[in-house]
C-alpha angles and dihedrals in degrees: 000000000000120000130190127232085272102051098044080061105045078052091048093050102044084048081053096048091045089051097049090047085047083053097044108257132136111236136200138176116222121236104243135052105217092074120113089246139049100214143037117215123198122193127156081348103294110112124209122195114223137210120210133215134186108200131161121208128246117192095354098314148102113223102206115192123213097201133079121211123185132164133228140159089292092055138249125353140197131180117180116215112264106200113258087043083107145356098222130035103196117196122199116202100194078201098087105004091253137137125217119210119199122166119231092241086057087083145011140236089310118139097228144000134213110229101190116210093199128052093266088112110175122187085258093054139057126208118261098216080056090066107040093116133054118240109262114224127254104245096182082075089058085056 
């Protein structure tokens, strides 16, 4: 089956939804489309926003891109991630029906990152099996 960008990412978002519930957040969608993130999380009561990617691996590997582009009547954009646009960037790998969870202050103003599935870890790339589930908050801050 063949799915356009949308809906790659409508898939990616609703994978991402389904793994935060399994993990016990709580999970809403903002209002508007023109935030930096697709998803709120709520857990303990700290919420986190969360930006979702589809991506599908190549060689082992998920590809994860830190920009958005999008097209309208004045042409072609294209706005790189600044970190603190989001908490979580969340990466579907339709793959294997996984989410990968990694948190903003993980890495810094790149413009992509390599996630490996396998143990070939290179200073450029992080192991998946390291990011299946999202960072809990710290609660004894809130107190």
């Amino acid at each position: 089956m063949v799915h356009t960008k949308k809906d790659k990412g409508d898939i990616g978002v609703a994978q991402t939804i389904a793994a935060l519930t399994m993990q016990g957040w709580r999970v809403a969608m903002p209002l508007s489309e023109h935030t930096k993130y697709d998803i709120i999380a709520e857990m303990n009561g700290v919420c986190r926003r969360v930006q979702v990617r589809y991506t599908t691996p190549k060689n082992n590997t998920l590809s994860v891109k830190l920009r958005s582009s999008w097209a309208d009547r004045n042409g072609s954009h294209d706005i790189s991630r600044k970190q603190g646009d989001y908490d979580i960037l969340a990466a579907y790998n339709p793959a294997n029906n996984t989410v990968y969870f990694l948190s903003d202050s993980s890495f810094s103003n790149e413009t992509g990152i390599s996630i490996r599935l396998d143990r070939k870890v290179t200073k450029e790339s992080r192991l998946a099996s390291d990011y299946t589930t999202c960072p809990v908050p710290d609660t004894s801050l809130l107190n």
